[in-house]
C-alpha positions as CSV (number, residue, x, y, z in Angstrom):
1,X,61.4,12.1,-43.3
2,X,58.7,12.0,-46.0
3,X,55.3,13.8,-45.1
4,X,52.7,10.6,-46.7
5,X,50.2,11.2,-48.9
6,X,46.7,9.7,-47.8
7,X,45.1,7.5,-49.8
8,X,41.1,8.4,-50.4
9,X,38.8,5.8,-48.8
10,X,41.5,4.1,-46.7
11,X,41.2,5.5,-43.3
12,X,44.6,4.8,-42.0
13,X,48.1,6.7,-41.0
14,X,51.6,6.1,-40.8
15,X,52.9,5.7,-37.2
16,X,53.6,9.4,-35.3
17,X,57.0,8.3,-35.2
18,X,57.0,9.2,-39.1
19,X,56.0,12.8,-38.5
20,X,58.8,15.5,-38.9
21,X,60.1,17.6,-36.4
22,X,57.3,20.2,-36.2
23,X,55.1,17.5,-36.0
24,X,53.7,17.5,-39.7
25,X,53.0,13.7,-40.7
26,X,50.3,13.3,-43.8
27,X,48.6,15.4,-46.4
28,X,45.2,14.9,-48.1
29,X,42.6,12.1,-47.1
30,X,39.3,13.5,-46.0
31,X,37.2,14.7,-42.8
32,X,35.0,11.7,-42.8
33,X,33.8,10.3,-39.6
34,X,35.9,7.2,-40.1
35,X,39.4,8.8,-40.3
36,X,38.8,11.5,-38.1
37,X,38.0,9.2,-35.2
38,X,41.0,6.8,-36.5
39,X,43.4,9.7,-36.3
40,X,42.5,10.6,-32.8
41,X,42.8,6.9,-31.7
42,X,46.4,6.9,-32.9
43,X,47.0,10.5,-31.9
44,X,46.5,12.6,-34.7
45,X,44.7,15.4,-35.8
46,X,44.1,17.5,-38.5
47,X,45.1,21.5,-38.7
48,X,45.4,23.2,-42.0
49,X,43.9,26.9,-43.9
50,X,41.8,27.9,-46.3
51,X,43.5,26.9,-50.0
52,X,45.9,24.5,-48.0
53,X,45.0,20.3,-48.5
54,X,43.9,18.4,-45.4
55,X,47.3,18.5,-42.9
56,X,47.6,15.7,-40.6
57,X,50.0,16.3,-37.1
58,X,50.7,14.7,-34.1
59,X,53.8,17.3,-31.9
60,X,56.4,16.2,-30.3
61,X,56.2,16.7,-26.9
62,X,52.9,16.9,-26.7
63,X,50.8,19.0,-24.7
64,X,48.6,17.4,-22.2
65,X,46.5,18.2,-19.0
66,X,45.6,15.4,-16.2
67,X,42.3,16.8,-14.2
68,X,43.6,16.3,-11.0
69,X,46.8,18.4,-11.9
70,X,44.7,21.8,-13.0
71,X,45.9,24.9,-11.4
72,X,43.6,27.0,-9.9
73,X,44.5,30.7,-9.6
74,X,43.1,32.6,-6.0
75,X,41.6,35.2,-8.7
76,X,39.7,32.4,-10.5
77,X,38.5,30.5,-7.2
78,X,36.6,33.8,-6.7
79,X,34.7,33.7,-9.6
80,X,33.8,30.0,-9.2
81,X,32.4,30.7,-5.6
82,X,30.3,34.0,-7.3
83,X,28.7,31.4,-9.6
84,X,28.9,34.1,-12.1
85,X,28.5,32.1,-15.6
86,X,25.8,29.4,-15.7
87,X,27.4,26.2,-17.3
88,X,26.0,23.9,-19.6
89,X,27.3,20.8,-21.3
90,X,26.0,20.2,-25.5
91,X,23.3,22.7,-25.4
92,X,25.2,25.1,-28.5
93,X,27.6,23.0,-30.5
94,X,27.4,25.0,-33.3
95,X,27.4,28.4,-31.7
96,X,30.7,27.4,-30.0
97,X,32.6,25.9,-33.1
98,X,31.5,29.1,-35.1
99,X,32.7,31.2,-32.1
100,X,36.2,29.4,-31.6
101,X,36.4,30.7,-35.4
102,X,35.5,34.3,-35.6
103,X,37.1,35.3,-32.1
104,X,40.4,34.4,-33.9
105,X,39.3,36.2,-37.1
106,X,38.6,39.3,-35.1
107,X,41.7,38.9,-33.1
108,X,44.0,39.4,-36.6
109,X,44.5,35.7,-36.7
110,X,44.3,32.9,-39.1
111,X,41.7,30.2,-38.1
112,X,42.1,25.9,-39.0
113,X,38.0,26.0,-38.0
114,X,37.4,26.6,-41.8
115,X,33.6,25.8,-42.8
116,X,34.3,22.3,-44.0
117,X,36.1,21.5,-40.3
118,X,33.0,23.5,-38.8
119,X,30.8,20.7,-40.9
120,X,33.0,17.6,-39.6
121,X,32.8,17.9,-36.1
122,X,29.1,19.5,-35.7
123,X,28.8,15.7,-37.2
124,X,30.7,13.8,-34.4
125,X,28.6,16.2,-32.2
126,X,25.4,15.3,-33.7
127,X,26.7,10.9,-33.8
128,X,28.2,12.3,-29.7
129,X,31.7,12.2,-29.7
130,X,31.9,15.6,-30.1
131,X,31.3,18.0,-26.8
132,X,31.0,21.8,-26.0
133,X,31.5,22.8,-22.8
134,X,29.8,26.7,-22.2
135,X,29.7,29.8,-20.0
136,X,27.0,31.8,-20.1
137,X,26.1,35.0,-18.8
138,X,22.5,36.7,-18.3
139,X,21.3,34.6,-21.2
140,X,24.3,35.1,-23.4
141,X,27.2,32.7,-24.8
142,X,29.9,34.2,-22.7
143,X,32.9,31.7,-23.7
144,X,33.1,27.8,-23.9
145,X,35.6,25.2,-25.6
146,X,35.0,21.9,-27.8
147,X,36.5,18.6,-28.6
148,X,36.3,15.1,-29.2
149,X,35.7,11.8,-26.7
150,X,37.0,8.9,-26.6
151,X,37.9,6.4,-23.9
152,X,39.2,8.1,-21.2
153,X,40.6,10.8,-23.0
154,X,39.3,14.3,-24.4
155,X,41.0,15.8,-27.1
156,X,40.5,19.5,-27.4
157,X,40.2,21.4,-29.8
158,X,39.9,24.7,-29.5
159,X,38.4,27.6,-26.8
160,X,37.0,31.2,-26.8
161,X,36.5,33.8,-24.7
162,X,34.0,37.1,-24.9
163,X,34.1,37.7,-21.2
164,X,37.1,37.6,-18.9
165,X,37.8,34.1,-17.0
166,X,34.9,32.5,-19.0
167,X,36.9,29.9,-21.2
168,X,38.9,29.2,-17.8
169,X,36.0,28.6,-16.4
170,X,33.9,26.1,-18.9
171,X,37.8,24.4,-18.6
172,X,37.3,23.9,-14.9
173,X,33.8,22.8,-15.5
174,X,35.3,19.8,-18.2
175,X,38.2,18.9,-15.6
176,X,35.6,18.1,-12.8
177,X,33.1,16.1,-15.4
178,X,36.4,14.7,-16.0
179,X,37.0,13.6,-12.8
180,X,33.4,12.6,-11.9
181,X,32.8,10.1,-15.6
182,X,36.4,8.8,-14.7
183,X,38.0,10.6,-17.7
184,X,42.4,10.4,-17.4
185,X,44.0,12.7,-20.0
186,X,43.0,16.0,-21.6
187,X,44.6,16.5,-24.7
188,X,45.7,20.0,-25.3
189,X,47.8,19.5,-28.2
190,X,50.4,21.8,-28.5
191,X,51.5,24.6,-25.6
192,X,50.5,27.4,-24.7
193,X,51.6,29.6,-22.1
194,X,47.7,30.3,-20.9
195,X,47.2,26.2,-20.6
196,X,50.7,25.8,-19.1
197,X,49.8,28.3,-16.4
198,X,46.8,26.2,-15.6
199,X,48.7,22.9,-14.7
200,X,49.0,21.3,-18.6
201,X,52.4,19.7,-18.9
202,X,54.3,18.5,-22.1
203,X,55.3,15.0,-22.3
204,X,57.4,13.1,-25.2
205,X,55.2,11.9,-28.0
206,X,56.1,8.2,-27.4
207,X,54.6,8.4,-24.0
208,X,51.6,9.9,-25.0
209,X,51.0,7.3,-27.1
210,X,51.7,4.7,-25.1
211,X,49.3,6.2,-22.7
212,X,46.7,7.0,-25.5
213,X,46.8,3.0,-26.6
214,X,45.5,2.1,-23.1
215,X,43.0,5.0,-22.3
216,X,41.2,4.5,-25.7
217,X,40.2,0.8,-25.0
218,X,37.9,1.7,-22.0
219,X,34.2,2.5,-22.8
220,X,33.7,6.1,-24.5
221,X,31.0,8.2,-22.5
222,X,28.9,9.1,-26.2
223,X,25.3,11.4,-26.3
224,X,24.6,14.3,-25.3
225,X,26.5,14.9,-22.3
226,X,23.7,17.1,-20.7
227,X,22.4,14.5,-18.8
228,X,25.1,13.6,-17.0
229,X,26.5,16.9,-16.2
230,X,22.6,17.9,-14.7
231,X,23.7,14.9,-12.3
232,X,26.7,16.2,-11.1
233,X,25.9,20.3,-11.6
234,X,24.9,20.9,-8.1
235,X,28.5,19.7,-6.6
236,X,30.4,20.8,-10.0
237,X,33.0,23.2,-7.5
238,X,32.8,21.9,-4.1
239,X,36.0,19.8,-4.3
């Protein structure tokens, strides 16, 4: 199949069922609020390098996790119930994006969170369709993860860890918002064995997206979402 070419301005995408096998489906376009928040509509998002053009994918199967299907190990429940890591919900965006980044750096890895992507989303943060969820220990940013809202759906987008079980835990924290502000599907894009081990499930493309069409119409949760998490904080790991 061909991979399209974008045209500038125009904010739409070929259907996913144009994308080739390893999921690859456009080139080029822009990171504009616009087609950004189009692509996650239709299920698609963008993943490319340094001194590569803007790369547009949506997998197939997809990678997804419902919040009433996480996993919780016996190892993790005991951290939960030692309230080790404070939570918070939007309170370091920017700390988290740039931390998602350089953790892979360090790690030997190559990063998609280039500067320019870094610039995109703290945007959607700033207009609040873009969330961090964070750990934080004695003061510190421990671990966290971001993504986008829309609907009843999260897409996320990426996770870091400084301090053991901290990522796993801002991940429980977003499944239980999830469940409390009536949220359906967590995105998680593509597998991994950590995410598999903690209940996220690939499905076909086609039935994602079938499923994406239906979540996306209901009322997207936007702001700041440190207001309503302060609402629920006190009974965040009862259930």
């Amino acid at each position: 199949m061909p991979v399209y070419q974008l045209i500038p301005e125009i904010p739409l995408f070929p259907s996913t069922d144009e994308a080739e096998d390893d999921g690859l489906l456009a080139i080029g376009g822009d990171l504009k609020r616009e087609r950004l928040l189009e692509a996650y509509r239709n299920g698609i998002f963008p993943w490319y390098e340094v001194g590569q053009p803007i790369l547009w994918w949506s997998p197939d199967p997809r990678l997804i996790l419902s919040p009433n299907e996480l996993k919780i190990s016996r190892s993790l429940r005991k951290v939960l119930k030692r309230n080790h890591f404070e939570i918070r919900f939007d309170s370091a965006f920017e700390q988290v994006i740039e931390n998602c980044a350089e953790v892979r750096i360090e790690q030997g890895e190559g990063t998609w969170i280039i500067p320019e992507m870094q610039e995109a989303y703290i945007e959607l943060h700033k207009e609040g369709f873009a969330h961090s969820i964070e750990s934080w220990l004695e003061g510190e940013l421990a671990g966290g993860l971001y993504g986008i809202s829309l609907g009843q759906c999260f897409f996320g987008e990426s996770m870091f860890s400084k301090t053991s079980d901290s990522s796993k835990v801002a991940l429980v924290a977003l499944v239980e918002f999830s469940k409390k502000f009536d949220i359906k599907m967590i995105d998680c894009q593509m597998s991994t064995t950590h995410l598999l081990s903690l209940g996220a499930r690939e499905i076909k493309r086609e039935i994602f997206i079938e499923d994406l069409k239906k979540l996306i119409k209901k009322p997207t949760l936007l702001g700041n979402w440190n207001r309503d998490f302060l609402s629920i904080k006190s009974n965040l790991f009862k259930n």
